[in-house]
N, C-alpha and C positions, 0 to 999 in steps of 0.2 A: 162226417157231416151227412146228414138225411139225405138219401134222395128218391125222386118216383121216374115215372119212365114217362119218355115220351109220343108211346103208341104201340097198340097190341102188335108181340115177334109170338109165332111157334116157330115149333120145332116137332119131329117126330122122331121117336125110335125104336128099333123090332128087336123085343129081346127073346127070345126063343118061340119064336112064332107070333110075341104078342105084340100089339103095336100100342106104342106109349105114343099121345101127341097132346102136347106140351104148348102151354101158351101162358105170355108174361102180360098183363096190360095196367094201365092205370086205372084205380077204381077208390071213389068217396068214401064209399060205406058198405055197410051190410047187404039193406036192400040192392043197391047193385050188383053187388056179387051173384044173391040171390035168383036176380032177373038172369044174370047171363051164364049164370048154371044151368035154370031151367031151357033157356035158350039153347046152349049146345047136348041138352038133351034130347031135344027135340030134333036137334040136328043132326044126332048120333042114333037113332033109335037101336042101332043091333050092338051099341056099346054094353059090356060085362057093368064097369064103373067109370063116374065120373066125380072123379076126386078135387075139392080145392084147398084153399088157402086163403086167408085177404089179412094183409097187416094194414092197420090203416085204424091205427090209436086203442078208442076203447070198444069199434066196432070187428076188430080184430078176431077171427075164426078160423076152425080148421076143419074138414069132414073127409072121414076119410069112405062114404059110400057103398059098406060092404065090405070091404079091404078088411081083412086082419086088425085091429084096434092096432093106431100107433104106427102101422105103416107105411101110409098113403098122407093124410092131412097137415099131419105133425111134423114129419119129416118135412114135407113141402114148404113149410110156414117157418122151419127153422132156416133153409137156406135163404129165405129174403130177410129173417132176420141178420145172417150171420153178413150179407150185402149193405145191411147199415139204410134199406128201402122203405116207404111209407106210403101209404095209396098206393100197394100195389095188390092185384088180385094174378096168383095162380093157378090155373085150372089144367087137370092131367085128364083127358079120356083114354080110358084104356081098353080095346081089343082082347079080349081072350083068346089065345093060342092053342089052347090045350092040355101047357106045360106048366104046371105050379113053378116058382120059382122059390117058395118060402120065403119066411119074414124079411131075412136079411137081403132078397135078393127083392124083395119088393120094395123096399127103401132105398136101395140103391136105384133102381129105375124109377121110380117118384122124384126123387133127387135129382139124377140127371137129365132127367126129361125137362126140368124146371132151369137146371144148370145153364144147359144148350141150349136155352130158348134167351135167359137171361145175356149169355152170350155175344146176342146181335140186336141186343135192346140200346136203344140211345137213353141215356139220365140225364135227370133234367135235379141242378141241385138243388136242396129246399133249406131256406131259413126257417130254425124255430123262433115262433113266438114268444111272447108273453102278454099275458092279458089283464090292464092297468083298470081300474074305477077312482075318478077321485070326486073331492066334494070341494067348492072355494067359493068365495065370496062372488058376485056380480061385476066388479069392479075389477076381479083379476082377470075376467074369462077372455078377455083379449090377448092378452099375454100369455095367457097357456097356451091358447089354440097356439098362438104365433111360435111359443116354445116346443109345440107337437109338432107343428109341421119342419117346424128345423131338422129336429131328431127323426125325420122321415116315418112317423107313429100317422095309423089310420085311425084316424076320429072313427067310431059307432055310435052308441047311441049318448044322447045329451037332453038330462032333463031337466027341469027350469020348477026352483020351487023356491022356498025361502031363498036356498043360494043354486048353484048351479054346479049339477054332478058329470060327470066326461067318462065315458068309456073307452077306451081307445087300446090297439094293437100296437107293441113293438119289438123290435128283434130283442131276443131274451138276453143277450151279451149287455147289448143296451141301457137296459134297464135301470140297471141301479144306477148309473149316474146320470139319466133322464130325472129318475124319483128326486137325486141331490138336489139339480138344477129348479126342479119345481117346488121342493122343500124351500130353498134358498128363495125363491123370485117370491113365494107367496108369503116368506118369512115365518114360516110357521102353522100358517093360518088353513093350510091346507089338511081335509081327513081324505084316508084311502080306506077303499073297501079291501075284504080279505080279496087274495089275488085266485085268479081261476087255477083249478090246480088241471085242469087239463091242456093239455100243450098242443098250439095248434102250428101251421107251416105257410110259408108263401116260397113260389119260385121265385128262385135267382136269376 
């Protein structure tokens, strides 16, 4: 099951004179990541690189900064994958020592920089979504709502025309026998939009 963290952990580490320092936090989207890149750039001015990560759907990136292609970002981005993490951004600043370490050995400390930070991060677990549209008569739309809010589904938008359309969130397990229950109560009478194919999360 997904999870995001529940507040920026670094970590640092000196691998032959260089210093890796390693920070795990919770992050939306791109734009953020972006801001708090530029941020600890500014923060680091005598930093070689400053390498991240952010898994966090379809705004999902990696840069590795100068690094070797393949070294730095990717690596980075695969261990919060392999953590099973969402809305999380990675970021390594890295020190220059003096001592090349080569590919292999620059992936290894991208990696563990990230590893050790991850470490002492608290998770916070996340339900997937799914994302419902449907369409019913006027006369049902009491009955739905009351059948949403049973099923613990977040009404969004509801728009009022001929008949009346609901948008609504719920746990993706859920779903199909949400859809049954509403199929059944409307007898039929109900149409569904195609379903969002991107997958969204709430904490647990």
């Amino acid at each position: 099951m997904a999870a995001t963290l529940a507040a920026p952990v670094a970590s640092e580490l000196v691998i032959k004179k260089s210093r890796f320092i390693g920070c795990v936090e919770p992050m939306r989207d791109r734009a953020g990541a972006l801001q708090r890149v530029a941020a600890l750039r500014a923060q680091h001015p005598g930093a070689a690189h400053v390498c991240w990560a952010l898994l966090a759907g379809g705004d999902s990136a990696a840069n590795d900064d100068g690094e070797p292609g393949g070294t730095a970002g990717r690596p980075m981005l695969e261990v919060l994958r392999h953590q099973e993490l969402e809305g999380v951004l990675a970021t390594v600043v890295r020190y220059f020592g003096g001592v090349k370490l080569g590919a292999g050995g620059l992936v290894r400390a991208y990696t563990d920089a990230v590893a050790q930070a991850l470490l002492q991060a608290e998770r916070i677990t996340l339900e997937r979504l799914a994302t419902l549209q449907c369409t019913v008569p006027y006369a049902m739309e009491g009955a739905l709502r009351r059948e949403l809010e049973a099923a613990r589904a977040t009404l969004g938008e509801v728009q009022h025309g001929m008949e009346v359309t609901l948008a609504f969130t719920v746990s993706e397990p859920a779903a199909p026998a949400l859809r049954q229950r509403i199929e059944d109560l409307t007898q039929g009478r109900v149409r569904w939009a195609q379903p969002d194919p991107g997958g969204t999360f709430r904490k647990l």
